[in-house]
C-alpha positions in Angstrom: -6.2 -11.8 -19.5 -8.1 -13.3 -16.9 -10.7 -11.2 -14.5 -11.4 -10.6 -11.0 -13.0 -14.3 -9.8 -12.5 -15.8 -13.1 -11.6 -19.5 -13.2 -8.5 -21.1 -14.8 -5.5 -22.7 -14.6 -1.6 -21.2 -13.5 0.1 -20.8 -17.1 3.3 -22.5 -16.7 5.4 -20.1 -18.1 4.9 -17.6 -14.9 6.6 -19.8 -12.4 5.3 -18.4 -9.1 6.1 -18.7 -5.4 2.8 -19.9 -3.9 2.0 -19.3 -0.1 -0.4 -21.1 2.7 -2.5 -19.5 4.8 -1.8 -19.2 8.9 -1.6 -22.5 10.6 -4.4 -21.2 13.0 -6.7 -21.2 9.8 -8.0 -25.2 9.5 -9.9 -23.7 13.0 -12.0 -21.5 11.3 -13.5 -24.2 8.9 -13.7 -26.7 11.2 -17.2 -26.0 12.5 -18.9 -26.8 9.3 -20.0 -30.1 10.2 -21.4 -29.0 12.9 -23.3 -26.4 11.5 -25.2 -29.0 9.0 -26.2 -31.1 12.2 -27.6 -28.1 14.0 -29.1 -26.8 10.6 -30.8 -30.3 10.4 -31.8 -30.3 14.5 -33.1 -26.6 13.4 -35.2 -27.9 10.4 -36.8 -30.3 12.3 -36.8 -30.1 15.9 -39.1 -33.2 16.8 -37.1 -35.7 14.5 -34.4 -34.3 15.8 -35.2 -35.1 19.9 -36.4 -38.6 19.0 -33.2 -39.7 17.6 -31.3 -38.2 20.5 -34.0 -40.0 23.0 -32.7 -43.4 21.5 -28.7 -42.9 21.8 -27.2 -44.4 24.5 -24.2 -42.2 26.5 -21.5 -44.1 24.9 -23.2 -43.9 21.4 -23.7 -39.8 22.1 -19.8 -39.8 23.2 -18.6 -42.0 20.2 -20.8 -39.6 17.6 -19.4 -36.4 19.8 -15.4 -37.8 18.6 -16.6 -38.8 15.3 -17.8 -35.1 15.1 -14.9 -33.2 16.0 -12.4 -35.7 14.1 -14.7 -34.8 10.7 -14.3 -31.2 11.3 -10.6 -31.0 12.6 -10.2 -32.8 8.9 -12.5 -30.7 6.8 -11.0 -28.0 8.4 -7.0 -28.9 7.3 -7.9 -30.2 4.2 -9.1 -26.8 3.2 -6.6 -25.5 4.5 -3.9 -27.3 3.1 -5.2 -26.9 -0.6 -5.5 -23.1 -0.2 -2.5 -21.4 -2.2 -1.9 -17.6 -2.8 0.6 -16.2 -4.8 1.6 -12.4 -6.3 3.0 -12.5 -10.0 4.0 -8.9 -11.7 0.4 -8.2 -12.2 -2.1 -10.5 -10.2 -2.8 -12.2 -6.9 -4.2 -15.6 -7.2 -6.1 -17.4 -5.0 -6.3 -21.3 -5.6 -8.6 -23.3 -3.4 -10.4 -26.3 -3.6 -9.8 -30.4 -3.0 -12.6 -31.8 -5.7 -13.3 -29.1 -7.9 -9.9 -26.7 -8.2 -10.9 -23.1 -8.7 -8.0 -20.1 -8.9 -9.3 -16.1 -8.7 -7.0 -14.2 -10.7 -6.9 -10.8 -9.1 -6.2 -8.1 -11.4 -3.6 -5.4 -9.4 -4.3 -2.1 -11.3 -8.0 -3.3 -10.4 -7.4 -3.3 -6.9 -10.0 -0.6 -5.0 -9.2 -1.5 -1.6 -7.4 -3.7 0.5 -8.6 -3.5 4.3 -6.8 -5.5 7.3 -9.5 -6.7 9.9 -9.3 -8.9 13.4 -12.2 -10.3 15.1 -11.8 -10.4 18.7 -10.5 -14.7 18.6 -8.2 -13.8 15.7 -6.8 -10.8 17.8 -6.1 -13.3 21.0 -4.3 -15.6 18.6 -2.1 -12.9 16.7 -3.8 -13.4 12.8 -5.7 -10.9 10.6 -7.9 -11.1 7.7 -6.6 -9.6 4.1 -10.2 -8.3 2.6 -9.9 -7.0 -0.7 -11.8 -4.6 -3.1 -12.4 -5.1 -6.6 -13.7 -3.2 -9.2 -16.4 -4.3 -11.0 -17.3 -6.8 -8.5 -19.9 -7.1 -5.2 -18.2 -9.7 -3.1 -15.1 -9.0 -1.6 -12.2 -12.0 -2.3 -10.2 -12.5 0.9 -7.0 -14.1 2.8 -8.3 -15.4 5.8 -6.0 -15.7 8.2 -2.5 -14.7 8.0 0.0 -13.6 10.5 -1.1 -10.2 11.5 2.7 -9.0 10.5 2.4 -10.9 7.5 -1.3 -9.3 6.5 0.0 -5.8 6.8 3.2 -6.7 4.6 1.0 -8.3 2.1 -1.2 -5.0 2.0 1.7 -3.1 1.7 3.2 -4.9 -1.2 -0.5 -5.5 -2.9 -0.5 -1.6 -2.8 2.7 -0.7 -4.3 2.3 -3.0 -7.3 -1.1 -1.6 -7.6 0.6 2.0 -7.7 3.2 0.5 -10.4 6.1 0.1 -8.4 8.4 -2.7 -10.0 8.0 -6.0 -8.2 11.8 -6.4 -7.3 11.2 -3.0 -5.3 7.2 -3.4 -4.2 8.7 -5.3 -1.2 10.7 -2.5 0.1 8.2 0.3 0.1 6.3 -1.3 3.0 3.3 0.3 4.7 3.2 4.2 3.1 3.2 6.2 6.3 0.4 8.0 8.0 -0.4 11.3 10.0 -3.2 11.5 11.8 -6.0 13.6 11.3 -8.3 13.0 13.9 -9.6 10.4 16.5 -13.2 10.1 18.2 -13.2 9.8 22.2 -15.4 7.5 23.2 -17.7 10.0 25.4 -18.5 11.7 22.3 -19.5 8.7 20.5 -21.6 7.7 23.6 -23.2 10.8 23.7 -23.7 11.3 20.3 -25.6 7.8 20.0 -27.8 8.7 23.0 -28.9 11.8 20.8 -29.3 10.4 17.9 -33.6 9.6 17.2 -32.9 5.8 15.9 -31.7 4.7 19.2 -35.1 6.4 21.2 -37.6 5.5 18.5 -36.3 1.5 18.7 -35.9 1.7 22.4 -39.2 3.3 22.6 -41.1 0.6 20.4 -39.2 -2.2 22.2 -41.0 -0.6 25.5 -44.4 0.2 23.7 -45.6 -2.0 21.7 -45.3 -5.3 23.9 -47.8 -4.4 26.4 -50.2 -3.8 23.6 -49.6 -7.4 22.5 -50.3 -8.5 26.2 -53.6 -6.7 26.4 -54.7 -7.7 23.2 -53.7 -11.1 22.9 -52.2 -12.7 26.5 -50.1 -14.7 24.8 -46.4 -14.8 26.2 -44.8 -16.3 22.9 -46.6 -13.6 20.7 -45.1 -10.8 23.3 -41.7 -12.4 23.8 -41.4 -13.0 19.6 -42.1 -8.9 19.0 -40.2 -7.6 22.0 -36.7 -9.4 21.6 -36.7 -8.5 17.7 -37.1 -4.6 18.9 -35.2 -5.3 21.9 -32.5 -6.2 19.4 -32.9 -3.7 17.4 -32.3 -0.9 19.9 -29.4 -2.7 20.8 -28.2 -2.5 17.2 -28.8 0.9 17.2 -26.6 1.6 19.8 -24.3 -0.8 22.1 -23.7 -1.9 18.4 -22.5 1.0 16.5 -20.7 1.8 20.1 -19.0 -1.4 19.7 -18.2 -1.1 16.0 -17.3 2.8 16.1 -15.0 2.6 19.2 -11.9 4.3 19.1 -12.5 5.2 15.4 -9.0 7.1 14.0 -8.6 8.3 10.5 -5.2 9.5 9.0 -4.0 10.5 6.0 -1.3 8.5 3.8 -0.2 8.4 0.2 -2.6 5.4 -0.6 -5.7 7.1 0.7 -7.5 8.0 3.6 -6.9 5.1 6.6 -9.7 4.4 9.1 -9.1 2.3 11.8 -11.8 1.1 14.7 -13.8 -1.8 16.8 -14.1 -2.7 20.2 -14.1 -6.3 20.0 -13.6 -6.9 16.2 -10.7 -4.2 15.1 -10.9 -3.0 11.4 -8.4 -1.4 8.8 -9.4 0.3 6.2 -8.7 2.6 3.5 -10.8 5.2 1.7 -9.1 4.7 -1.9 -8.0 8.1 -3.7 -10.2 9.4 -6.6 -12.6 6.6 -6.1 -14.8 8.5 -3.9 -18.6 9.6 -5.7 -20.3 10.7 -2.7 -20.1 12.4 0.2 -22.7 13.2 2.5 -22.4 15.4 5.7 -25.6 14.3 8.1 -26.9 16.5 11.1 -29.9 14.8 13.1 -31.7 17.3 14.9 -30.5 16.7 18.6 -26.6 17.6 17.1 -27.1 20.7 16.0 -26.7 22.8 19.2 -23.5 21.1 19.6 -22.5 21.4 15.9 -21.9 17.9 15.2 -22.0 16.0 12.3 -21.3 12.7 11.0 -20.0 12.2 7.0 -20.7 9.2 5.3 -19.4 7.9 1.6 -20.5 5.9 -1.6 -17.3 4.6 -3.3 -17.4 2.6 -6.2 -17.0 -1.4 -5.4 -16.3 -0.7 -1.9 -18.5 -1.5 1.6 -16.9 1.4 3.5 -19.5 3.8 4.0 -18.9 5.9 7.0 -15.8 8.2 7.3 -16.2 10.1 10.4 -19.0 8.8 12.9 -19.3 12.3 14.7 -17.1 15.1 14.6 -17.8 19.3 15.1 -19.0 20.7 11.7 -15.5 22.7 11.3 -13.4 19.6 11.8 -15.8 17.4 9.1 -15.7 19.7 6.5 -11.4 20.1 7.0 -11.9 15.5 6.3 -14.1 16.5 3.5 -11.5 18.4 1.7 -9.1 15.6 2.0 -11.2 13.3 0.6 -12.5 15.8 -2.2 -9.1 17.9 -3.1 -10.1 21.7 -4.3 -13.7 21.4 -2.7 -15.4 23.5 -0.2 -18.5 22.9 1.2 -21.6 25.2 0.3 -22.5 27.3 2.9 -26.0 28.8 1.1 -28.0 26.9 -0.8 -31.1 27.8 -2.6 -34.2 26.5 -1.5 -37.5 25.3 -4.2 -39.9 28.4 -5.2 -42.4 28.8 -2.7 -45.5 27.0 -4.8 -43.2 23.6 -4.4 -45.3 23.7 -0.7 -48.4 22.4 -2.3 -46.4 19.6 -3.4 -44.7 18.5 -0.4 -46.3 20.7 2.4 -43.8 21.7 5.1 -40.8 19.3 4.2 -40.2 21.5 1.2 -38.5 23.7 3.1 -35.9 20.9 4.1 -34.6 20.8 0.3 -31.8 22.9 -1.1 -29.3 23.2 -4.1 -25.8 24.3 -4.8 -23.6 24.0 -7.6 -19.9 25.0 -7.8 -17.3 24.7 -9.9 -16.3 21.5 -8.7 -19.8 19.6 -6.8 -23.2 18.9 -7.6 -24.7 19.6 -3.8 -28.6 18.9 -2.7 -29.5 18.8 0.5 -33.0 17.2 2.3 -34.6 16.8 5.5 -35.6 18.9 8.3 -35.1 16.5 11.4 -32.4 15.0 10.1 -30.1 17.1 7.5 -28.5 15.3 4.7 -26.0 17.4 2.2 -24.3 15.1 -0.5 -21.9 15.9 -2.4 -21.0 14.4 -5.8 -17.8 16.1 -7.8 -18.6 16.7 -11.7 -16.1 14.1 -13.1 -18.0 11.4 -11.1 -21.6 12.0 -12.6 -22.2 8.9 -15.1 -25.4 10.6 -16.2 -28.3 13.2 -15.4 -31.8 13.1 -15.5 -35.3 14.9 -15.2 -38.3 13.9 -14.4 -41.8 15.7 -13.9 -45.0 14.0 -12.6 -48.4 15.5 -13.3 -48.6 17.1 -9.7 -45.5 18.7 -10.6 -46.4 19.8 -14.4 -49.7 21.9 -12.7 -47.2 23.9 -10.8 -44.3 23.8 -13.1 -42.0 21.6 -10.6 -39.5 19.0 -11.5 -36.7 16.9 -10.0 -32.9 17.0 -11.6 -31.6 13.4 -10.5 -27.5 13.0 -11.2 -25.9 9.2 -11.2 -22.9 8.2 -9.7 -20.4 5.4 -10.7 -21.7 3.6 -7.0 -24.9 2.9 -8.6 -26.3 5.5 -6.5 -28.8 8.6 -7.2 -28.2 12.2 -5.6 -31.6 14.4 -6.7 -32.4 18.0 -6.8 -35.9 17.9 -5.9 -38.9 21.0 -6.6 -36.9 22.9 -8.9 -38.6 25.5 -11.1 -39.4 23.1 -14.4 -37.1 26.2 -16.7 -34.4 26.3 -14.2 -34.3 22.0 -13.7 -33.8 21.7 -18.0 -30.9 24.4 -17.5 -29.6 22.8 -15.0 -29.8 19.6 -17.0 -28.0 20.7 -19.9 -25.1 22.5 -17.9 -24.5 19.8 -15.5 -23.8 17.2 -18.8 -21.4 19.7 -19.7 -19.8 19.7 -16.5 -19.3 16.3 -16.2 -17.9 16.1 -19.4 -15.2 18.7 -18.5 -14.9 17.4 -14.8 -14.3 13.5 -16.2 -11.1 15.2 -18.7 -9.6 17.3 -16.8 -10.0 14.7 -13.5 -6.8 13.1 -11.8 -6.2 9.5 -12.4 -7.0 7.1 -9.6 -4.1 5.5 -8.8 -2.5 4.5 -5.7 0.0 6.6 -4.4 -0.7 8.8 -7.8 
């Protein structure tokens, strides 16, 4: 059977009802002809104004039509040869005019399929289908469809996934939802002004430009280092503002929904069982307010942050939604004293804790990070020991997660890292059979 992006042909035999895309979609392609002039004006800036010094106004009018007729037509070709259709156990995507290429989407593959509206597609009433594959980096997506239409499509993608039979997957519809909780946007504000990012890139933009100045009075060098950190600052707060408005998360039968945005509005789902990671982070200025923010790493999936800031109590009541039967450590145990003389000072930030269901570390001293990873989702376990760490009999237990990521126990006692070693391979292997299955709606 085919796979997730692999190319081929529509078996005759499976007689499908194939679908277009939203009318307003031949809009979204149709600056791509004007991107390649700009790209080429870009490229070379000097060619560039001496061909425009030697068009007339009628020539510069006539290439201005030619222009937008090109991409009005690249645009609805595109369009128009853009199918998708759902069989029993696939969605295919077929596109192309020259070269045809169809993405066969397996269903019970399926790790996420998010709903998202920039601000334009929200003003004209359409929404992009994103959707999450396993085994794969780049999300395939339907982009745009009727924003009623998207969330059916979701809905139906969903049940199939979950093993409804297709002559009932279109009357589940949407699973419902309760809400859990929902960020006000004072608290977000305030919890961006305390957070160290946004003063140490506002405090370089404001820095380090007058230093330029008196050591170079050049404007361009000044202008080319203070916009970057200028932007930068920005980033690190009117944009995660922007993105983390109104954030809500609530809990249905096919995972853990998180809407948010300002301007762009995104749906998304956390996918059940999927989750490998969870971190709880507390930067230094939250603390007297007992605030926290929890971030994920799910396998195949971009969505890394579930709650942006929320109290400590509220957070860890998320964290047992997402991670059914776990409870947060409350005491963990710090390295043996000697591990100072390996990291002075910062080796009092480090920690371990392991339950009966979690493998938890935690670093940092400014800014706190506790990470979670549940037995069945360790893929393997390592040690390591340098020679600083041999001299004081020191070494690090690192566990790996199905997200390609690393969570490490770091200046543990070098007998107390190999028993942990052995025991956690023995957890995992009792965590991964005794684990529920990830399924939708499961």
């Amino acid at each position: 059977m085919s796979t997730p992006g692999a190319e081929g042909a529509i078996r005759p035999e499976e007689a499908v009802t194939e679908r277009r895309l939203h009318p307003v979609t031949p809009f979204r392609r149709a600056w791509a002809p004007v991107a390649v002039i700009a790209g080429w004006a870009v490229h070379d800036p000097n060619q560039a104004q001496v061909q425009l010094t030697k068009l007339t106004t009628t020539m510069l009018l006539g290439g201005l039509a030619v222009l937008v007729a090109a991409g009005a037509l690249y645009g609805f070709l595109t369009w128009w040869f853009t199918y998708f259709s759902v069989t029993e156990s696939e969605l295919r995507i077929r596109t192309g005019l020259l070269f045809r290429r169809t993405a066969h989407i397996r269903l019970e593959r399926i790790q996420a399929v998010d709903v998202s509206q920039p601000l334009l597609a929200r003003v004209a009433g359409v929404a992009k289908l994103r959707i999450d594959v396993v085994g794969t980096d780049k999300k395939d997506e339907l982009a745009f469809l009727g924003q009623g239409e998207a969330r059916t499509l979701r809905a139906e993608l969903l049940a199939r996934a979950a093993g409804f039979a297709p002559e009932t997957a279109h009357e589940v519809g949407e699973a419902p939802a309760q809400e859990l909780m929902r960020v006000p946007p004072n608290k977000l504000a305030l919890s961006l002004v305390l957070t160290g990012a946004t003063w140490g890139s506002l405090a370089a933009a404001l820095v380090v430009p007058p230093f330029l100045w008196i050591g170079t009075h050049s404007v361009w060098t000044v202008l080319a280092t203070a916009l970057p950190l200028l932007g930068a600052a920005a980033t690190a707060s009117v944009g995660r503002f922007v993105s983390e408005y109104d954030w809500t998360l609530a809990e249905s039968p096919d995972g853990l929904r998180i809407d948010h945005g300002l301007l762009d509005r995104t749906h998304e789902t956390v996918p059940p069982g999927r989750v490998q990671t969870v971190r709880i982070v507390e930067p230094l200025l939250w603390r007297p307010l007992r605030w926290v923010r929890v971030e994920l790493d799910v396998a195949g999936s971009e969505n890394s942050v579930l709650v942006p800031v929320a109290p400590r109590a509220v957070a860890e009541s998320v964290v047992a939604r997402v991670l059914p039967g776990v409870t947060v450590p409350g005491e963990l145990l710090r390295p043996p004293g000697r591990a100072r003389w390996c990291v002075p000072l910062w080796w009092r930030g480090h920690g371990l804790a392991v339950t009966d269901a979690v493998f938890a570390t935690r670093h940092g001293l400014l800014r706190r990070k506790l990470s979670l990873v549940p037995h069945a989702k360790v893929q393997s376990v390592r040690l390591t020991q340098g020679p600083w760490g041999r001299l004081w009999r020191l070494a690090d237990v690192h566990v790996d997660t199905g997200a390609n990521k690393s969570v490490t126990a770091r200046l543990r006692d070098a007998e107390e890292a190999g028993a942990l070693l052995r025991e956690q391979a023995e957890r995992s292997r009792t965590g991964r059979r005794t684990a529920r299955p990830d399924r939708w709606m499961a």
